[in-house]
C-alpha positions, 0 to 999 in steps of 0.5 A: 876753519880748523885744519883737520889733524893728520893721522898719527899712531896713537890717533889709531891704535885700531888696527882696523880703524888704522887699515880702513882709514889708510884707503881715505874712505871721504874720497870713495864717494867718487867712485860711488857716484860713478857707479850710480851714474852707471846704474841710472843709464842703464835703468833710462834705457830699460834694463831693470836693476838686480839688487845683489849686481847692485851691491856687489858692483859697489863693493868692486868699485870701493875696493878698487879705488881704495886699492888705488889710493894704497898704493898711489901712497907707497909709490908716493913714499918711494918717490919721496914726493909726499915726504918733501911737500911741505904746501899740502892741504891735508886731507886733500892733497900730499897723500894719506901721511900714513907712512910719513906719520909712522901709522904705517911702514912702507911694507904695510902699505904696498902689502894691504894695497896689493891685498885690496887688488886681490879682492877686486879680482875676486869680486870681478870675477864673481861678477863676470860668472854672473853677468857679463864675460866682456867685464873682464877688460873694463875691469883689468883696464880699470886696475892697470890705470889705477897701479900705473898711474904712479908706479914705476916703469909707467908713472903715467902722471910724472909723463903727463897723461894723469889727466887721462888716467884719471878720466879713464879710471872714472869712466869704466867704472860707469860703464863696468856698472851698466854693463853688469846690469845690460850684460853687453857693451853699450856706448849710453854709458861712454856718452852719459858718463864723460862729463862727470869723469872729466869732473873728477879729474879736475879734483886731481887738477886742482889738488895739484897746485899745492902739490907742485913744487914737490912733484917738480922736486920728485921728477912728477911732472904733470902738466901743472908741473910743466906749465907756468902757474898762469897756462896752468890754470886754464887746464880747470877751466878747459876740464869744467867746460868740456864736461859742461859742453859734452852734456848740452851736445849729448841732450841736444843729439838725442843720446840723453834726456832733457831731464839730464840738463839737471847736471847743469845746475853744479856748473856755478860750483865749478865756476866758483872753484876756478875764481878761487883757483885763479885767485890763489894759484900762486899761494896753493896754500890757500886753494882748500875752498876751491878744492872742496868746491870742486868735490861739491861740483862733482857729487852733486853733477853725479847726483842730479844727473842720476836723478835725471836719468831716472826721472827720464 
């Protein structure tokens, strides 16, 4: 299969084209997914759905995850980390290349990175006028974990909490999408939205074999980066098997639906993309399919989880 090309100026001349792209829009899906599973828990439980809530807390979501990706490229490019990782699977993992290609200066990236994190604030106010006040801690939780993820002091990920950064980040987004609709705090949306937050996280699990050397040669050091490559793959499977467990115990307690099971049905994705990682851990170069797996497993555990709340 052709390796997609990496961004180059004359690829975008565009600059809108060059500013949109520089977000890594493909990967956006996440947090839209997120913010469904948010919605569908919030709908099982009675609240009915406000269609301009609706929008505006998908625009939130996509702005913040977009202003994360920015700057999770700046601190990147600062720590020299994507510049010297030479096993990357583009579009997966190394970063956007937008500033190591020359398609945009170190000063571009931070400034439009903190210019989305403005929008966010913007929106996230807009949205606490209009729902609920107690949004404002899921949302300055949501932006910390997304900024301190890579930037100095904190580097939370080179200090081996991404893991939880990454589960963290994915979980308020679902209960910042209740909450605007139910306007309060509920557990529901803590229980309904774990598994598919722990699934995400292991997207960034896995795309972290390819990128170890150069984190390790960067002082990033994850727990890939800290553990043999053999411990290391177990991480996957403890991620795939916590999230999968969570879900049988919230519908066999009573907290969720036996229409959510219907989640179940993305666990062989998960199964198949940790063979592939056992398999080629060692030559991350060649872990693109587990990777792409793992983002099927997710999408669709998000899907058909949404669906089964609704159906419930």
């Amino acid at each position: 299969m052709t390796q997609p090309m990496e961004p180059s100026v004359a690829s975008f001349a565009n600059p809108v084209a060059r500013y949109f792209a520089a977000t890594r829009p493909a990967f956006l899906s996440a947090s839209l997914m997120a913010c469904l599973i948010g919605f569908a828990i919030a709908h099982y439980e009675g609240i009915g759905l406000d269609g301009l809530l609706v929008l505006v807390t998908v625009w939130f979501a996509l702005l913040a995850h977009a202003g994360a990706n920015v700057l999770n490229d700046y601190y990147d490019a600062l720590n020299g980390t994507d510049a010297q990782n030479s096993e990357r699977i583009f579009p997966f993992t190394g970063g956007s290349r937008f500033i190591q290609n020359g398609v945009l200066s170190l000063a571009q990236t931070r400034n439009f990175g903190f210019a989305l994190v403005a929008c966010v604030a913007v929106a996230g106010l807009w949205l606490m006028t209009h729902s609920s006040p107690q949004l404002l801690y899921v949302g300055l939780a949501g932006l910390f974990v997304g900024w301190a993820y890579s930037a100095p002091p904190f580097k939370l990920n080179s200090r081996g909490v991404g893991e939880v950064c990454i589960t963290t980040g994915f979980l308020a987004i679902v209960v910042g999408a209740d909450m605007v609709l139910r306007k309060e705090g509920s557990l529901a949306p803590y229980i309904a939205g774990l598994p598919y937050a722990l699934l995400a996280t292991n997207l960034l699990y896995i795309n972290q074999f390819p990128d170890r050397t150069a984190d390790m040669a960067a002082g990033k050091m994850h727990w890939v980066a800290r553990l043999e490559v053999e411990q290391a793959r177990w991480g996957y499977v403890l991620l795939a098997g916590l999230a999968y467990g969570w879900l049988l115990f919230a519908v066999w307690a009573g907290y969720l639906t036996m229409w959510a099971l219907l989640g179940l049905l993305s666990m062989p994705l998960s199964l198949n993309a940790a063979r592939e990682l056992f398999r080629h851990a060692g030559q991350p170069q060649d872990l693109a399919k587990g990777i792409k797996m793992t983002i099927a497993a997710m999408l669709v555990h998000g899907a058909l989880l949404s669906t089964g709340l609704l159906l419930g």
